[in-house]
C-alpha positions as CSV (number, residue, x, y, z in Angstrom):
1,X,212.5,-97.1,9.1
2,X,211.2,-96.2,5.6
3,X,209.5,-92.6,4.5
4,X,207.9,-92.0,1.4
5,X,208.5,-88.6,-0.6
6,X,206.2,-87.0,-2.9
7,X,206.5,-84.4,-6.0
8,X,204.2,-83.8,-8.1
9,X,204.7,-87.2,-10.3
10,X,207.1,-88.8,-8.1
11,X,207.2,-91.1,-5.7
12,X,210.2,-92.3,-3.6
13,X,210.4,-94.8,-0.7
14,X,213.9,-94.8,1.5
15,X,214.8,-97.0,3.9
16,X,217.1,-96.2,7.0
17,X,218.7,-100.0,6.6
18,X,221.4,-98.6,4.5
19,X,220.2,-95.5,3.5
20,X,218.7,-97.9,0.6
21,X,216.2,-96.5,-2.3
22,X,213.5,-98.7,-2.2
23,X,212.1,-97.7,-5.3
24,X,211.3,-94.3,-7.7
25,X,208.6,-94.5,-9.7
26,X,207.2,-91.5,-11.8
27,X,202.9,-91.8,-12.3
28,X,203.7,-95.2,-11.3
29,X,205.9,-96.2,-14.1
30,X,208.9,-97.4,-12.3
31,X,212.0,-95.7,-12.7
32,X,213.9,-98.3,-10.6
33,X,213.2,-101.8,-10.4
34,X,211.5,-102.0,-7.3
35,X,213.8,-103.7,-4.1
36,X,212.9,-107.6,-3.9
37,X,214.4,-110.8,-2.9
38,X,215.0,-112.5,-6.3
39,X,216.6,-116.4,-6.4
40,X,219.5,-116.6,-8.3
41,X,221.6,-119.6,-8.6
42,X,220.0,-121.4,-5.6
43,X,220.0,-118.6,-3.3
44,X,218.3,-115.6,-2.3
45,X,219.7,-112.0,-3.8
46,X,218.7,-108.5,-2.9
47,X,218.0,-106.8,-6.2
48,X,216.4,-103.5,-7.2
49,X,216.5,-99.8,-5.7
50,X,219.6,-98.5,-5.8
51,X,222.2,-98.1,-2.7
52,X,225.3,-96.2,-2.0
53,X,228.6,-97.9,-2.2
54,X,230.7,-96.3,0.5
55,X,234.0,-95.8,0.9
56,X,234.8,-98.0,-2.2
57,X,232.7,-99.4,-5.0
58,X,233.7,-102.8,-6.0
59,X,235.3,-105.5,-3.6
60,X,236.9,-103.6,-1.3
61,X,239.0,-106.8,0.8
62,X,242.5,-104.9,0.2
63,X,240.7,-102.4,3.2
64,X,239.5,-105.9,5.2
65,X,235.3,-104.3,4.0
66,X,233.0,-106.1,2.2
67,X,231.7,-105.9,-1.3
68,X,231.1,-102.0,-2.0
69,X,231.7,-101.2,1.4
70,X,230.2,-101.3,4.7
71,X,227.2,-97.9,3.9
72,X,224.0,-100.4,2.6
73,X,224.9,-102.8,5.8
74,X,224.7,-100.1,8.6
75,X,221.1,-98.4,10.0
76,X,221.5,-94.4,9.2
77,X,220.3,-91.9,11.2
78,X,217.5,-90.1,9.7
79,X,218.1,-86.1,10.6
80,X,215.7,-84.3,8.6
81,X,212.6,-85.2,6.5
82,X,210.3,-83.2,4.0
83,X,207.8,-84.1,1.9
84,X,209.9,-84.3,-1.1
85,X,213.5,-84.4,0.9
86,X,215.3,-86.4,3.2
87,X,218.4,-86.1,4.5
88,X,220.5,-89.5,6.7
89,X,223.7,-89.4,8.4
90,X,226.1,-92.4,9.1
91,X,228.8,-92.3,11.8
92,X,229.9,-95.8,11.7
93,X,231.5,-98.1,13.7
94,X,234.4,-99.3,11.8
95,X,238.0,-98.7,13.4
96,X,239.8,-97.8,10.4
97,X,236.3,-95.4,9.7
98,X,235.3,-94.2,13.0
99,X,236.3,-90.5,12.0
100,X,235.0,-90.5,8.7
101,X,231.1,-88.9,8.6
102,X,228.7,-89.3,5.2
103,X,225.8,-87.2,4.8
104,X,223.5,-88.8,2.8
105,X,220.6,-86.6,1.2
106,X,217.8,-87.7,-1.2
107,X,215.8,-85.3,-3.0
108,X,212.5,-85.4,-5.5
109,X,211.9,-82.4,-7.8
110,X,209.3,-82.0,-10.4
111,X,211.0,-84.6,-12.5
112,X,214.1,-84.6,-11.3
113,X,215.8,-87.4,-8.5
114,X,218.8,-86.4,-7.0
115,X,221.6,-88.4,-4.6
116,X,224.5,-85.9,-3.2
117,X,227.1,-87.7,-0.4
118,X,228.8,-85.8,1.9
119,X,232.1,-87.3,3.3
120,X,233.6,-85.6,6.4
121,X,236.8,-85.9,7.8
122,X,237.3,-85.0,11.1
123,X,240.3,-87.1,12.2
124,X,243.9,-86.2,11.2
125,X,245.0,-88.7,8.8
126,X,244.1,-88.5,4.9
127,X,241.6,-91.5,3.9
128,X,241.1,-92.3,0.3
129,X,237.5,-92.9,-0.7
130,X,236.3,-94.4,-4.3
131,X,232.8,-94.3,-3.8
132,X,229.9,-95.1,-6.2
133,X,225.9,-95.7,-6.4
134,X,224.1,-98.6,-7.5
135,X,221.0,-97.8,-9.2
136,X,218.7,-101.1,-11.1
137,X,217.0,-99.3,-13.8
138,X,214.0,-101.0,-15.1
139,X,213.0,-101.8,-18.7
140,X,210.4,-104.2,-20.2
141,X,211.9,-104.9,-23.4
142,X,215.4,-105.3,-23.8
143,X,215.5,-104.4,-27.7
144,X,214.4,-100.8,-27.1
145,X,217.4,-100.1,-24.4
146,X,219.7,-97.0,-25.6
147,X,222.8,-95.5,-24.1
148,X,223.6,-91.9,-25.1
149,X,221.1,-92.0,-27.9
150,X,222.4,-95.5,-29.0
151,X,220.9,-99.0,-28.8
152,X,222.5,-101.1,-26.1
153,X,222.6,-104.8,-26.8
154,X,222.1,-107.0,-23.5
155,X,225.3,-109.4,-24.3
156,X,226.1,-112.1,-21.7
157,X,229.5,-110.4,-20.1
158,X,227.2,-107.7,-18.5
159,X,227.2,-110.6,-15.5
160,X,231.2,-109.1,-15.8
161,X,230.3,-105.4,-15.4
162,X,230.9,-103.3,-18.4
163,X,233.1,-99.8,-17.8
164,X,231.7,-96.7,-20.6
165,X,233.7,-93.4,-19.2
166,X,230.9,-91.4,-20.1
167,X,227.1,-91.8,-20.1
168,X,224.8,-89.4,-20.7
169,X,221.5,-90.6,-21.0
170,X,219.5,-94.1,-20.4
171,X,216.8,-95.1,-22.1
172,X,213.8,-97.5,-22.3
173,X,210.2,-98.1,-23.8
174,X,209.0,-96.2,-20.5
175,X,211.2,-93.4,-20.1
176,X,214.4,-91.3,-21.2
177,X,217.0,-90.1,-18.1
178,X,219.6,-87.6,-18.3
179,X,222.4,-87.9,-16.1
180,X,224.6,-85.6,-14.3
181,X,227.2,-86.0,-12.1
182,X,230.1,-84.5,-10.0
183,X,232.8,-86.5,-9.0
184,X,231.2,-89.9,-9.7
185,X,232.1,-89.5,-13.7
186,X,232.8,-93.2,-14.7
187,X,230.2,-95.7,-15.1
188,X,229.2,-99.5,-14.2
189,X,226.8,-101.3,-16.4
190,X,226.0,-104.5,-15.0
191,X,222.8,-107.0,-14.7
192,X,222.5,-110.8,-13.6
193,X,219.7,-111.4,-16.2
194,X,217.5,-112.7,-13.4
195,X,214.6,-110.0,-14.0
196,X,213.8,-107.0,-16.2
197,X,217.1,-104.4,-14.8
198,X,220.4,-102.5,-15.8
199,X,222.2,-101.3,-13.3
200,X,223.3,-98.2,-14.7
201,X,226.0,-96.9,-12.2
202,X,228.2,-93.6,-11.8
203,X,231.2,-93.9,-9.8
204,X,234.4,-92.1,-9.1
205,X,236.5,-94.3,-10.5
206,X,234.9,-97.6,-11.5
207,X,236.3,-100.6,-9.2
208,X,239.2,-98.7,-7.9
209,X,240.3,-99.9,-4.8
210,X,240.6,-103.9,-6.5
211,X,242.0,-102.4,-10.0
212,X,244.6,-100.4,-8.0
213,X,243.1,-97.2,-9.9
214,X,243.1,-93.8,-8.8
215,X,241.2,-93.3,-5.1
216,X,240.0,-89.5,-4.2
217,X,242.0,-88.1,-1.1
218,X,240.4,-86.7,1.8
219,X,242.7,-85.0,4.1
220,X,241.8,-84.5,7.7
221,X,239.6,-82.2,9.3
222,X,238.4,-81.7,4.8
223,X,235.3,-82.9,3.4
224,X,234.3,-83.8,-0.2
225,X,230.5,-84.0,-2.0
226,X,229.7,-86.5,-4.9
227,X,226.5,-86.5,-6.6
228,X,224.6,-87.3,-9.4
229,X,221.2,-86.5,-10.4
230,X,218.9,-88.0,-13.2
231,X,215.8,-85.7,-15.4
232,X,213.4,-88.0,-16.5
233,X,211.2,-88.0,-19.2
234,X,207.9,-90.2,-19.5
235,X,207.4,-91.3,-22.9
């Protein structure tokens, strides 16, 4: 199921499938590369929006899940909706999962967009989580991309992903964003060069799970928010 959210210049489309962004555009200019089905070496790809990657960005085989998790493939239950608010709850149906709850809640403000995940615990063992989002920011021309204030050269090993510890603002021809975060400090850049998108993407600890990084501890019967939020300025 998909609702649309309006505030004042913003416009936001979620979808239930996945609790997935659809797209975020401010006086139409998009903010996000709008969700489509793009061909890329042969095949069909989902591209665009931006989706949570839940319990682990990155591959996440050493936990027998798929890539980022199992959050984008499950319907969420929608529990509330405003006009400029929504808010989705997943109690999924994983084993290893089943008492693990995420609280999912989507929020349009003047010109502000924010994403805050709840994760519950209600069994009695610790899990460890390492999750991320996956935003596609769109641009139209590559040369004016910046990255805290810096141009940002599209090089090739993007395809790769590219780890910065740190970013604090994105910017394009369009528009200037202004990220902040909580818990979901490290960032993803990363883009297959098959249309006009970054992905621009705080996590909690880049790919953490495959890299053998640090993963965040929940212990039972605890919870634990991430967040992140993004001001945007139309140029």
């Amino acid at each position: 199921m998909k609702e649309i959210l309006k505030s004042n210049n913003l416009e936001l489309v979620i979808d239930s499938e996945g609790a997935y962004v659809d797209s975020l555009k401010y006086n139409g200019v998009e903010i996000l590369f709008t969700k489509s089905n793009i061909l890329e070496n042969g095949s069909m790809k989902v591209r665009g929006g931006s989706h949570l990657c839940f319990p682990h960005f990155g591959p996440s085989g050493k936990v027998n899940l798929p890539q980022h998790g199992f959050a984008r493939q499950e319907n969420w239950e929608i529990v509330n909706v405003k006009e400029n608010e929504i808010l989705l709850k997943l109690e999924n149906s994983y084993e290893d999962w089943k008492d693990i709850v995420a609280t999912l809640v989507y929020k349009i403000e003047n010109n502000i967009f924010s994403s805050n995940l709840l994760v519950e615990n209600n069994g009695s063992e610790a899990k460890y989580v390492s999750p991320g989002f996956h935003p596609y920011f769109a641009y139209e021309n590559a040369d004016e991309i910046k990255i805290n204030d810096n141009v940002f050269e599209l090089k090739e090993d993007l395809v790769n992903s590219y780890f910065m510890d740190e970013v604090k603002t994105f910017e394009t021809s369009n528009y200037k964003i202004n990220f902040e975060t909580f818990n979901l400090d490290k960032f993803i850049l990363w883009t297959s060069f098959s249309d006009k998108f970054l992905c621009v993407e705080p996590s909690f600890n880049f790919a953490a799970l495959e890299n053998g990084n640090e993963l965040y501890k929940i212990e039972g019967g605890k919870s634990m928010e991430f967040n992140y939020k993004i001001e945007i300025e139309i140029k």
